[in-house]
PALUMVO-243928 format. One record per residue: residue number from 1; x, y, z of N, C-alpha, C, O in turn. Coordinates in pm, whole numbers, plus 50000, padded with zeros to 5 digits. Layout:
<pts>
nr/neast/nnorth/nup/caeast/canorth/caup/ceast/cnorth/cup/oeast/onorth/oup
NUM/X/Y/Z/X/Y/Z/X/Y/Z/X/Y/Z
...
</pts>
This chain:
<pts>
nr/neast/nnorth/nup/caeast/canorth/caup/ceast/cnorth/cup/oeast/onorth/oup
1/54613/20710/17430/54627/20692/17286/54771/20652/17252/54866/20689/17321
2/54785/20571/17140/54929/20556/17135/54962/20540/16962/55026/20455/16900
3/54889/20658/16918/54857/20662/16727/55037/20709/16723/55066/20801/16800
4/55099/20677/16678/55214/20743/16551/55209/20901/16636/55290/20916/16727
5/55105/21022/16600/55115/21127/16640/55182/21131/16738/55298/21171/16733
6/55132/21095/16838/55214/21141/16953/55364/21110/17014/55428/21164/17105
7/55401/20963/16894/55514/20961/16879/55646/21062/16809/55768/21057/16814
8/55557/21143/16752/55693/21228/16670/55701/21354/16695/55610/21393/16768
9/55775/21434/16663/55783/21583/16674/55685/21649/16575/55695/21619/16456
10/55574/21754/16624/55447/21758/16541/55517/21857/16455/55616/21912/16503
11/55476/21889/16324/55515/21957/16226/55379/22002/16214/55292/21969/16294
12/55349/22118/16061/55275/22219/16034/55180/22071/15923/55069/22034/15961
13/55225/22026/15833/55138/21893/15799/55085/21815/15880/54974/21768/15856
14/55131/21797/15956/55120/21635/16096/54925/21738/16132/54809/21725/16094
15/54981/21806/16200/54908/21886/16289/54768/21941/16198/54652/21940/16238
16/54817/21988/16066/54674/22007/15966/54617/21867/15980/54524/21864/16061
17/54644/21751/15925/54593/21623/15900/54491/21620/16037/54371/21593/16036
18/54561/21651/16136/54504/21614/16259/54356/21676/16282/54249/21624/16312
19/54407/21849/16246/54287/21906/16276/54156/21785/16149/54054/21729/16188
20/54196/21784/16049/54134/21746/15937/54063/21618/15979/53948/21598/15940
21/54139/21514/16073/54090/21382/16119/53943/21489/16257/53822/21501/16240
22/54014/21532/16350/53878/21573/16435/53747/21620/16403/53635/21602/16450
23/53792/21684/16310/53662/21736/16239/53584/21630/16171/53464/21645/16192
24/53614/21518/16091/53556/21472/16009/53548/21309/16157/53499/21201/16124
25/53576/21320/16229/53547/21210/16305/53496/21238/16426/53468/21149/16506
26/53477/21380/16454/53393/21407/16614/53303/21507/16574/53351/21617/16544
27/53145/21485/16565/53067/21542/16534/53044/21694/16567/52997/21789/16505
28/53126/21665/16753/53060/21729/16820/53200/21885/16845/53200/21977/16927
29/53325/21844/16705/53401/21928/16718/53424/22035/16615/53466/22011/16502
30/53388/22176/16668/53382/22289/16594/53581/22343/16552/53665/22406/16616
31/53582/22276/16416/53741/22354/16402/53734/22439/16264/53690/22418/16151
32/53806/22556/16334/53830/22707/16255/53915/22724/16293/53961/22698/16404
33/53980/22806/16155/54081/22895/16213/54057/23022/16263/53951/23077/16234
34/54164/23094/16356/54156/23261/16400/54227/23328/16388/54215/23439/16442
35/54362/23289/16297/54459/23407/16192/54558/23292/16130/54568/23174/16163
36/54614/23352/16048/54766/23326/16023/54858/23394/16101/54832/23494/16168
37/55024/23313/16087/55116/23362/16145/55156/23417/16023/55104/23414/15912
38/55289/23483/16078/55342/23565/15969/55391/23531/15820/55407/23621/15737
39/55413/23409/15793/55448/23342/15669/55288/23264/15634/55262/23161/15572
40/55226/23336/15684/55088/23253/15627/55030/23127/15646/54949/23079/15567
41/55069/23072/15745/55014/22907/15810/54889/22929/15894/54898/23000/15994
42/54782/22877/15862/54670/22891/15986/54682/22852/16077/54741/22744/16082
43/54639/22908/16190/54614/22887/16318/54509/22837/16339/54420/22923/16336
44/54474/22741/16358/54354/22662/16413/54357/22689/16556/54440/22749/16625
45/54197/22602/16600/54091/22647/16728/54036/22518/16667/54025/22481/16550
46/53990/22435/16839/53906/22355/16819/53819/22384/16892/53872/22427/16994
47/53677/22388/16903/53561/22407/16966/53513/22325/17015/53498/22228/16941
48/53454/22305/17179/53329/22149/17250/53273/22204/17327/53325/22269/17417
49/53168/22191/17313/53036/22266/17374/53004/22443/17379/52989/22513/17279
50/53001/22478/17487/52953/22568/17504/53020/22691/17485/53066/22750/17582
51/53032/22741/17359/53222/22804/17363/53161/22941/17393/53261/23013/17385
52/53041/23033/17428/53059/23115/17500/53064/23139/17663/53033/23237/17731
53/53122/22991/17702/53165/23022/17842/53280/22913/17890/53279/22838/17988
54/53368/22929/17797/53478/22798/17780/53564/22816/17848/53570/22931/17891
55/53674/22718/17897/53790/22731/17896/53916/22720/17790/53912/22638/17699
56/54025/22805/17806/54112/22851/17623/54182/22779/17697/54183/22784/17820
57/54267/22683/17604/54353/22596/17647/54477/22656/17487/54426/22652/17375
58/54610/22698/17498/54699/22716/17454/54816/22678/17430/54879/22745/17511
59/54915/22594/17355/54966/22518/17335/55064/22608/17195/55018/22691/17117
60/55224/22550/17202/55299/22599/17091/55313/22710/17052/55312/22744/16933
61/55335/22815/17193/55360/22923/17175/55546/22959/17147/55593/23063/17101
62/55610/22855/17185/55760/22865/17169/55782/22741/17137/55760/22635/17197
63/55840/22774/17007/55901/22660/16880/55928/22525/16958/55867/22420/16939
64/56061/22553/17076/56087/22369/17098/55965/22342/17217/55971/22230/17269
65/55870/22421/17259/55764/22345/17333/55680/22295/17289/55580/22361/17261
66/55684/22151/17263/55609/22093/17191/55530/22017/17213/55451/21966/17134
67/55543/21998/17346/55457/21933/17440/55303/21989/17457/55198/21923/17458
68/55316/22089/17467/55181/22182/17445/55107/22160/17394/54990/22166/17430
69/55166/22112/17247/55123/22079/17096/55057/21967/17129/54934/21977/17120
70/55101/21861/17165/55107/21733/17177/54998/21687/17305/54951/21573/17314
71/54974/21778/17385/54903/21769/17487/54784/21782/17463/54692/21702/17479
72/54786/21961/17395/54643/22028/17378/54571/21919/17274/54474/21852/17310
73/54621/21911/17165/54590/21741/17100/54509/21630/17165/54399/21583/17135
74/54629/21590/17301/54585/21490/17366/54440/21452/17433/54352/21367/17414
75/54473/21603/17553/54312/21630/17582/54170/21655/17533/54060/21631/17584
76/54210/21717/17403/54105/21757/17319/54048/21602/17279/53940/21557/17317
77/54120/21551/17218/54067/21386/17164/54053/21348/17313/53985/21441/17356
78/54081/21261/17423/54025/21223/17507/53869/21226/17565/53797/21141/17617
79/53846/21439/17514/53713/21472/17581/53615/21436/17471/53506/21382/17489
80/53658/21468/17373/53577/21422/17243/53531/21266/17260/53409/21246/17261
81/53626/21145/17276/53599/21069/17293/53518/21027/17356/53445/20943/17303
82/53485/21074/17534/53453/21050/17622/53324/21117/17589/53225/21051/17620
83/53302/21232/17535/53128/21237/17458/53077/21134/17431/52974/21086/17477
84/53153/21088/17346/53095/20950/17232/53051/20870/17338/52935/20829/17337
85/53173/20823/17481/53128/20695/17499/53064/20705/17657/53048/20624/17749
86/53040/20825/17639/52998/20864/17830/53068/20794/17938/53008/20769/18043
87/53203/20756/17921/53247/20745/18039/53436/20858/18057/53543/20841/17999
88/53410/20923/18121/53434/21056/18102/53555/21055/18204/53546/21020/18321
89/53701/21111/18122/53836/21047/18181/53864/21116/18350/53777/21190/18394
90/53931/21100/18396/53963/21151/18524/53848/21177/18650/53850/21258/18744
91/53759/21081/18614/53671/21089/18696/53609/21225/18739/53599/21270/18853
92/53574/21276/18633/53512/21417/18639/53433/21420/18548/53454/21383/18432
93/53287/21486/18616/53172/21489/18511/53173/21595/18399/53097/21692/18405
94/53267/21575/18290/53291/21604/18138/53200/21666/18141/53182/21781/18182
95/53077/21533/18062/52975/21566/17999/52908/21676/18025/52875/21757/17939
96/52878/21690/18184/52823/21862/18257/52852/21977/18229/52787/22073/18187
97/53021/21949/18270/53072/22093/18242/53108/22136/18071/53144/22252/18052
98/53095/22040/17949/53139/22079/17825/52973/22127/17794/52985/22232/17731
99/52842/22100/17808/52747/22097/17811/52677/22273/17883/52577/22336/17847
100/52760/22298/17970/52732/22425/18081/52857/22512/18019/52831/22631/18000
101/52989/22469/17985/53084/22552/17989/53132/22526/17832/53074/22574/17735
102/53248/22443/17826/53268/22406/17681/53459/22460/17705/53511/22534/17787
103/53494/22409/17631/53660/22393/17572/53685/22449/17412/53635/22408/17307
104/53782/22559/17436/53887/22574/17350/54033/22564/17332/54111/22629/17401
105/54081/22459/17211/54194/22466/17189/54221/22533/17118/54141/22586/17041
106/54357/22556/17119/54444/22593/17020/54567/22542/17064/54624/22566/17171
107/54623/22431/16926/54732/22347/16948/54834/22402/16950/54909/22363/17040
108/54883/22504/16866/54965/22559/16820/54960/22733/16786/54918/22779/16679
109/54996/22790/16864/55013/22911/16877/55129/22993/16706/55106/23088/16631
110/55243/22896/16713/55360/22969/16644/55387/22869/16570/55489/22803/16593
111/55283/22829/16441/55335/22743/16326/55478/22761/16300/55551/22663/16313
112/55542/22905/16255/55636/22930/16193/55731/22865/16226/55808/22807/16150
113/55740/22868/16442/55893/22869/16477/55876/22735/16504/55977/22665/16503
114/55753/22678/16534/55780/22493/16545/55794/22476/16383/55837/22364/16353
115/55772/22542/16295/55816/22428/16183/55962/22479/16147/56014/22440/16043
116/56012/22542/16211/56177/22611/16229/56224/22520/16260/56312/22473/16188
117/56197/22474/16344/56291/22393/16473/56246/22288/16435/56357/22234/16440
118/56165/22187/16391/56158/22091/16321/56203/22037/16219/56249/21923/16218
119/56192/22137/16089/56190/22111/15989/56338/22231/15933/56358/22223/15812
120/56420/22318/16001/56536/22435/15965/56481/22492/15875/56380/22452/15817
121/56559/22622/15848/56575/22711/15799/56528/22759/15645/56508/22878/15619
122/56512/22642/15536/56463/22670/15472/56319/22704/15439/56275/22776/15350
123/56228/22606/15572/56095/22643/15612/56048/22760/15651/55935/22790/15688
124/56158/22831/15637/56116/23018/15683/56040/23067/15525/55949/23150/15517
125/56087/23009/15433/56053/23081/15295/56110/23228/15307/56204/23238/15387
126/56078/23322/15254/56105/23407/15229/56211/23438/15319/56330/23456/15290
127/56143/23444/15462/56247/23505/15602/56385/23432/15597/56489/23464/15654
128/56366/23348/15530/56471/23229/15532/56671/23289/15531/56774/23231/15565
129/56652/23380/15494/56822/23478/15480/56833/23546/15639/56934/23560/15708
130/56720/23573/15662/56675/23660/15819/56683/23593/15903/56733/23634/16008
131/56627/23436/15891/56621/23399/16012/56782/23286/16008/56792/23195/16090
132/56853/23301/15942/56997/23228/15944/57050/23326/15966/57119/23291/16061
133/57069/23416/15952/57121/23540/16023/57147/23578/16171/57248/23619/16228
134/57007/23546/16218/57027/23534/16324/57075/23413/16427/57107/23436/16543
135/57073/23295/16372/57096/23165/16483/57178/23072/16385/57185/22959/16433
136/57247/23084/16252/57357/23060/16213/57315/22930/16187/57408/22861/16145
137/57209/22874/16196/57156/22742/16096/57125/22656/16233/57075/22544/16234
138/57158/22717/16327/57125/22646/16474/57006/22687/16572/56985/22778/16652
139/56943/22579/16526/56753/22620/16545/56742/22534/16672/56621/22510/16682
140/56819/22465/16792/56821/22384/16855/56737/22480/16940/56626/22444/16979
141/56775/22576/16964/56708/22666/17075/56613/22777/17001/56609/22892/17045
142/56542/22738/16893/56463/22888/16879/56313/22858/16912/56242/22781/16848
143/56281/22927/17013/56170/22992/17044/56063/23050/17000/55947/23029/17032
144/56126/23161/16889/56047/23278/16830/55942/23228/16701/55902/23119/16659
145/55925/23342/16670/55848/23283/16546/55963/23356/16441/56063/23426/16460
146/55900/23304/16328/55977/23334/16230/56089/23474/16191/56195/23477/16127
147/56005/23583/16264/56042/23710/16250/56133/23695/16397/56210/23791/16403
148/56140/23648/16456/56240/23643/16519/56194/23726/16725/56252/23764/16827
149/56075/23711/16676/55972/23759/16826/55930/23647/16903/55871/23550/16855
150/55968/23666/17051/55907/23555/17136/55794/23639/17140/55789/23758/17170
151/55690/23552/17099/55510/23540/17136/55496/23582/17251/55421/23675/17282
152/55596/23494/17359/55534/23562/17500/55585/23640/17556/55584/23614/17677
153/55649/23758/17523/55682/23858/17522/55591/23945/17481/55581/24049/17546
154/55483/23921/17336/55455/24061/17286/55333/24125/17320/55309/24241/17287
155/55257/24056/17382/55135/24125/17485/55136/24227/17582/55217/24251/17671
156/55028/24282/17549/55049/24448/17615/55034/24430/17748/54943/24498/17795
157/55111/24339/17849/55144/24341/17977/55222/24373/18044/55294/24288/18095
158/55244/24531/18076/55422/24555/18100/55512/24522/18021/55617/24459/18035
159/55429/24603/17880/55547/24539/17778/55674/24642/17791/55780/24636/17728
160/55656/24687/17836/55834/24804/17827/55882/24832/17959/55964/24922/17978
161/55827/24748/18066/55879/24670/18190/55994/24524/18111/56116/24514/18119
162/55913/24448/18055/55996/24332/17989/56038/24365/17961/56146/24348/18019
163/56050/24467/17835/56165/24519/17717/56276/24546/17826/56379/24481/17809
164/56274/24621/17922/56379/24680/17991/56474/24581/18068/56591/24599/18101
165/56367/24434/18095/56464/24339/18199/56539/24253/18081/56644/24195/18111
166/56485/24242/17942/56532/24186/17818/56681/24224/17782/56780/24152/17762
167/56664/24364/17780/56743/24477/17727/56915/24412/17821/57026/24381/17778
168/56861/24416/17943/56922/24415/18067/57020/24276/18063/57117/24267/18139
169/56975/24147/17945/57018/24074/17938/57140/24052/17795/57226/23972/17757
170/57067/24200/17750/57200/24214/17614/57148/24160/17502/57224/24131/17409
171/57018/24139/17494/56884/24135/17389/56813/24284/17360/56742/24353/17433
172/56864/24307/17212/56788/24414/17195/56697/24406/17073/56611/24492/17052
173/56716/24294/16989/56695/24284/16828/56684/24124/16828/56740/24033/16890
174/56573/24135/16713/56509/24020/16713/56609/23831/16669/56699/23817/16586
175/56551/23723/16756/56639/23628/16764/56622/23533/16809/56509/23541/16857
176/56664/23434/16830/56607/23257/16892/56449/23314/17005/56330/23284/17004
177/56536/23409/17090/56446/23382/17257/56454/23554/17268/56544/23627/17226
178/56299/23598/17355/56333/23702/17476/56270/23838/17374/56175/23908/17411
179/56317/23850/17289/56308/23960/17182/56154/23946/17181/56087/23850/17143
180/56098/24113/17254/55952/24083/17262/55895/24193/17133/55781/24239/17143
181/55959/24219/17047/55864/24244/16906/55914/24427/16974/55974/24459/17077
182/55848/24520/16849/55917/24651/16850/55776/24719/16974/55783/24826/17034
183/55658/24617/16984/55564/24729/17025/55487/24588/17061/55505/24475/17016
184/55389/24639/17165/55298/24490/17204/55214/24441/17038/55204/24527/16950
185/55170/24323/17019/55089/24283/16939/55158/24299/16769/55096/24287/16663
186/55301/24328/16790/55292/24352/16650/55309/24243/16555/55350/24251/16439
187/55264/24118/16634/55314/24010/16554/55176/23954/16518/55094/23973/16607
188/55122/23880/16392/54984/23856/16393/54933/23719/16429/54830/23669/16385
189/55027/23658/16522/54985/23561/16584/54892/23590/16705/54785/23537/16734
190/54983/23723/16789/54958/23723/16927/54764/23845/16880/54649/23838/16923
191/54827/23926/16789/54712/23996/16774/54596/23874/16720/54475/23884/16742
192/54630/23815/16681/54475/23687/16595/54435/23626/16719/54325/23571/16714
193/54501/23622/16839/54492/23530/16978/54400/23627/17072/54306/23588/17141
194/54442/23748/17062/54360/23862/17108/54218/23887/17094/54119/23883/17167
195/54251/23920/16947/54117/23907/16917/54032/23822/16941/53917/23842/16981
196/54103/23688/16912/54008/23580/16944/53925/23557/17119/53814/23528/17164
197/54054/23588/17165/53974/23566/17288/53869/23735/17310/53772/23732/17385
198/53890/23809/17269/53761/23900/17303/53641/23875/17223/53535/23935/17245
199/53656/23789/17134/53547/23748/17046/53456/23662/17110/53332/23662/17112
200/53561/23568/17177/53525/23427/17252/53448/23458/17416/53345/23409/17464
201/53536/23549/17469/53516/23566/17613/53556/23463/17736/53494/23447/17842
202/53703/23381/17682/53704/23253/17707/53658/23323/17906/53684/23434/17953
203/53570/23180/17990/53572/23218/18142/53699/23200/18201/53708/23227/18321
204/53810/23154/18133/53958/23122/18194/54051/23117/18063/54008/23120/17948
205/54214/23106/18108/54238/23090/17996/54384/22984/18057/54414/22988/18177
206/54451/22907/17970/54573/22792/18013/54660/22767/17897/54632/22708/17792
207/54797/22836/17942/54911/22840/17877/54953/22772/17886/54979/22756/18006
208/55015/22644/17784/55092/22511/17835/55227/22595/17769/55241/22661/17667
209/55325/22555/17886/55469/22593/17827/55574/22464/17859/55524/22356/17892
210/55668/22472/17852/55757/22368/17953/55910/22429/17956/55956/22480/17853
211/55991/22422/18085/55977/22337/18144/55955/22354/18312/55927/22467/18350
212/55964/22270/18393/55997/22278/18546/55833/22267/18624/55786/22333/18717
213/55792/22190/18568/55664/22101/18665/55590/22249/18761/55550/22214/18873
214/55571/22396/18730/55477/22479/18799/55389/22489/18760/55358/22432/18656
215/55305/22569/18830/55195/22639/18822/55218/22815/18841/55240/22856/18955
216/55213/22900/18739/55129/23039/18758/55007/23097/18739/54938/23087/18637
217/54982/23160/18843/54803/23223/18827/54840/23393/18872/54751/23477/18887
218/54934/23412/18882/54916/23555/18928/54964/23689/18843/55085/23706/18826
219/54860/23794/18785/54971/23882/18757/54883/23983/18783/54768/23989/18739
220/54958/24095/18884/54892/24245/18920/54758/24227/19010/54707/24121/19046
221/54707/24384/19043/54596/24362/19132/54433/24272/19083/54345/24241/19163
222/54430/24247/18922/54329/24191/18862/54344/24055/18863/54252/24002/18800
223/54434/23964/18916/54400/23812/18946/54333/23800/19054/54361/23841/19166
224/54192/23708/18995/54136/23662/19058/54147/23615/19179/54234/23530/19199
225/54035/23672/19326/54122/23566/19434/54078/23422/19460/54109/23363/19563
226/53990/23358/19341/53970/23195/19343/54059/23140/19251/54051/23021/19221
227/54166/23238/19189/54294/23168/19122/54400/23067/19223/54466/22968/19192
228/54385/23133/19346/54557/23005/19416/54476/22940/19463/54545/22863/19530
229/54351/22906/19482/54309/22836/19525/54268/22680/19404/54248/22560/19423
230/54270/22753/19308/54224/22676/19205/54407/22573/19152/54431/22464/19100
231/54497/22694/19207/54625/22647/19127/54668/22531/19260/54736/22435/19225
232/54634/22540/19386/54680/22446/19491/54609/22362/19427/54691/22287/19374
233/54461/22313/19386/54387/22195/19368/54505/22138/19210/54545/22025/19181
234/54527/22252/19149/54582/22167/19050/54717/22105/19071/54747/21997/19020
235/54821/22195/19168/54952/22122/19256/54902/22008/19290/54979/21917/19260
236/54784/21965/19351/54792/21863/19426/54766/21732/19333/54816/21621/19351
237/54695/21763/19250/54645/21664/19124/54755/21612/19094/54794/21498/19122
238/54834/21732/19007/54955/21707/18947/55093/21700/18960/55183/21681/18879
239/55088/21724/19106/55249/21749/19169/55327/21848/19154/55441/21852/19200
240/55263/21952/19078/55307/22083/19047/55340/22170/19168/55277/22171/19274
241/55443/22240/19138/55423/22333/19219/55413/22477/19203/55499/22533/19135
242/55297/22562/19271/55290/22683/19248/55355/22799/19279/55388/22835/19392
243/55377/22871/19150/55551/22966/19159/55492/23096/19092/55391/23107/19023
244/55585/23192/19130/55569/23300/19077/55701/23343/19009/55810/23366/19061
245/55633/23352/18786/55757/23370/18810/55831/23478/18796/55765/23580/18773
246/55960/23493/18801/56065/23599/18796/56132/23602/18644/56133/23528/18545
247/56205/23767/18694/56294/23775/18556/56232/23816/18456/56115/23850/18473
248/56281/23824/18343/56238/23826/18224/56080/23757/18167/56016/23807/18074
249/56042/23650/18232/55892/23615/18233/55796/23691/18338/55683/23654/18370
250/55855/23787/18379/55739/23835/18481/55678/23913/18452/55605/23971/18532
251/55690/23965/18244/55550/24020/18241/55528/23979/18040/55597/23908/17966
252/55408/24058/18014/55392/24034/17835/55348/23905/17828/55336/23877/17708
253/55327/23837/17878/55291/23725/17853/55130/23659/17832/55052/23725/17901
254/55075/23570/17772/54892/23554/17751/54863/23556/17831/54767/23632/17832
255/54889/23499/17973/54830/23517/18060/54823/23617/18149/54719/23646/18208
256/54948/23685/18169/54940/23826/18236/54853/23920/18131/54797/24018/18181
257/54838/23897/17988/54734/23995/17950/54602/23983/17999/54533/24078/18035
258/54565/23855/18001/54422/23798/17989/54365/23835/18100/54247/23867/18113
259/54509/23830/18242/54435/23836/18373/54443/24026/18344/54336/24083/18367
260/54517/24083/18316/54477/24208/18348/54359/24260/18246/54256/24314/18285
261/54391/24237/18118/54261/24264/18011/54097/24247/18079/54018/24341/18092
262/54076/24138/18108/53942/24087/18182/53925/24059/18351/53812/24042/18396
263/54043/24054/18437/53968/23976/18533/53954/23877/18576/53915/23851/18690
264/53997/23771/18450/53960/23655/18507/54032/23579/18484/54132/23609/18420
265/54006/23425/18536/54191/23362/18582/54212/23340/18472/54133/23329/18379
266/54375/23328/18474/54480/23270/18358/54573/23174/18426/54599/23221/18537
267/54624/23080/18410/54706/22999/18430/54828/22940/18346/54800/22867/18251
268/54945/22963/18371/55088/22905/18286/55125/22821/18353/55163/22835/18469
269/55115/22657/18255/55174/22517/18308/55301/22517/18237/55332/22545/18121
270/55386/22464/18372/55541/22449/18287/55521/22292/18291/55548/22224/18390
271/55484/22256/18207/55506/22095/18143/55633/22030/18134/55711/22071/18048
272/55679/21902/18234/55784/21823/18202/55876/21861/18285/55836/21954/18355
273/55978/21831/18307/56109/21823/18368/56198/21806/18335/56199/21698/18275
274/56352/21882/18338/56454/21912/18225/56484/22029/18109/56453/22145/18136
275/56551/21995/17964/56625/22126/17949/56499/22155/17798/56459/22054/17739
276/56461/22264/17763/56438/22267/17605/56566/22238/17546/56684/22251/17579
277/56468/22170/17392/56384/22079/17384/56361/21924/17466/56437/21827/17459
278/56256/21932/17528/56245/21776/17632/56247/21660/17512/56201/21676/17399
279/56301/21556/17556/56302/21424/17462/56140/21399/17438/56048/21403/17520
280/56140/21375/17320/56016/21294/17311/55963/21163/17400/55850/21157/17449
281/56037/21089/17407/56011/20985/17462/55959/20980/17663/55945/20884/17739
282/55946/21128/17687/55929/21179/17803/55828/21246/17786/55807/21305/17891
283/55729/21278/17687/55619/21302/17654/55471/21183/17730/55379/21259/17761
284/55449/21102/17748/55383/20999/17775/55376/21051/17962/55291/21063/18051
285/55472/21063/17950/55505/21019/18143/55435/21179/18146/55321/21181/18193
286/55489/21311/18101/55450/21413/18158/55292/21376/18162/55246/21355/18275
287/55215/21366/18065/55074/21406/18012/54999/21357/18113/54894/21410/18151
288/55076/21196/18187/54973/21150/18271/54963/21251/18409/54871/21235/18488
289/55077/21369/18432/55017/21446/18532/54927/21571/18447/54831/21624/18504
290/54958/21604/18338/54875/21717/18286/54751/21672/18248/54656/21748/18268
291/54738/21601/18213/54559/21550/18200/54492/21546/18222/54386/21550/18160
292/54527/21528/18385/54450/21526/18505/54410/21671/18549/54292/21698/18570
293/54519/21769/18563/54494/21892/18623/54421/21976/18484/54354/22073/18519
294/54425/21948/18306/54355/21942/18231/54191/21934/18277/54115/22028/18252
295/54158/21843/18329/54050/21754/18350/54010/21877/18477/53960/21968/18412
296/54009/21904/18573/54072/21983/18655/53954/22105/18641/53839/22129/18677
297/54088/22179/18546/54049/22318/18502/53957/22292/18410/53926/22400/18359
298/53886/22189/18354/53776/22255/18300/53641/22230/18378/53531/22264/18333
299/53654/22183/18469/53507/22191/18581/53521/22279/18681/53434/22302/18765
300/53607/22321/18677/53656/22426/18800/53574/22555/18770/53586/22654/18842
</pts>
């Protein structure tokens, strides 16, 4: 595709319009929302096929990853398309598995802090004194959502394991990055995501983040053991490589909940190569390896 969208940095308008175009142009696409964030922006979900045995595809959980945004987008219209015209991208039989299994997006995890970092500080509304407070009108690096919580931090996965390696870094109070909220879930993004997926039962679930071209599938004794096997097929697709990671990401995160909550695999793609925020114009080149391993994980 090469519409305008995917040329720009997606904002909280861009991204409504969008949902607003799928719906009214793909018959076969179910879009709802499954909460607001904390200043009140919906969170949309797009639905294809069979959504009680889908794969959750997740996108725009940290403000400058926007690629996520831009991706989960991408793929979603591709498969939609490829309904319409039965010839079905990456040489993988679509039609079967959306038909047997089915796809969920969600483009955008953290309206608030991508329309932070897009659009500054006055887009906080209210928070707007709070959140200059903390990053001094310099949104180049914020992460969080509005209240000042990284998302992937606040899941009840070793959340006061994280807090402690956070702490450890001289983060104690909420701010750009790292600050994982006072208690798991207390933010109503990550709780509306929760819920959703116990509502949903997604059969997998896929965190797009960026940066550094990996793959994670592992957290604790409840990952699956057809997860590294599934994450080598997607290294090899995509050139990724599969990592485990360390530090401060090694726990709280959607996918370390999902795999310990249920059982069943979760996967975190670090999309792209280079520093947050990645140039736009380096958007195009990543997607043609994520699309594929996209394509991938949902017949898998």
């Amino acid at each position: 595709m090469t519409d305008l969208f995917y040329k720009e940095y997606p904002q909280y308008t861009t991204t409504m319009a969008r949902f607003a175009r799928i719906a009214i142009r793909y018959p076969a696409a179910k879009v709802f929302s499954i909460g607001r964030s904390w200043l009140g922006r919906e969170i949309y979900a797009i639905g294809v096929g069979n959504l009680q045995s889908a794969t959750c595809i997740v996108g725009g959980t940290h403000a400058t990853e926007y690629y996520g945004v831009l991706g989960c987008f991408r793929f979603c219209e591709e498969v939609l398309e490829s309904l319409e015209s039965g010839t079905f991208p990456y040489d993988t039989p679509m039609g079967k598995a959306i038909g047997e299994r089915g796809l969920l997006f969600i483009p955008c995890l953290n309206p608030d802090g991508l329309e932070l970092w897009v659009g500054g500080v006055d887009t906080a509304g209210p928070l707007r004194t709070f959140v200059f407070a903390h990053c001094g009108g310099d949104l180049s690096h914020w992460q969080a959502n509005a209240r000042g919580v990284d998302l992937n931090h606040n899941f009840d996965a070793g959340f006061d394991i994280a807090r402690r390696q956070v702490e450890q870094t001289g983060i104690y109070l909420p701010g750009p990055t790292k600050y994982g909220g006072p208690f798991p879930f207390s933010e109503p993004e990550t709780r509306a995501l929760a819920d959703f997926c116990r509502l949903y039962a997604p059969r997998q679930v896929v965190a797009l983040h960026s940066q550094g071209e990996e793959i994670y599938y592992q957290y604790g004794p409840r990952t699956p053991k057809q997860s590294a096997l599934v994450a080598q097929m997607l290294a090899s697709v995509g050139g990724y490589r599969v990592a485990q990671p360390g530090g401060t990401a090694s726990h709280a995160g959607f996918k370390d909940w999902f795999i310990q909550e249920t059982g069943r695999p979760g996967y975190t793609l670090e999309v792209g190569l280079g520093e947050n925020p990645l140039p736009l114009e380096g958007f195009e080149g990543a997607y043609q390896k994520l699309g594929p391993m996209l394509a991938v994980l949902s017949i898998a």
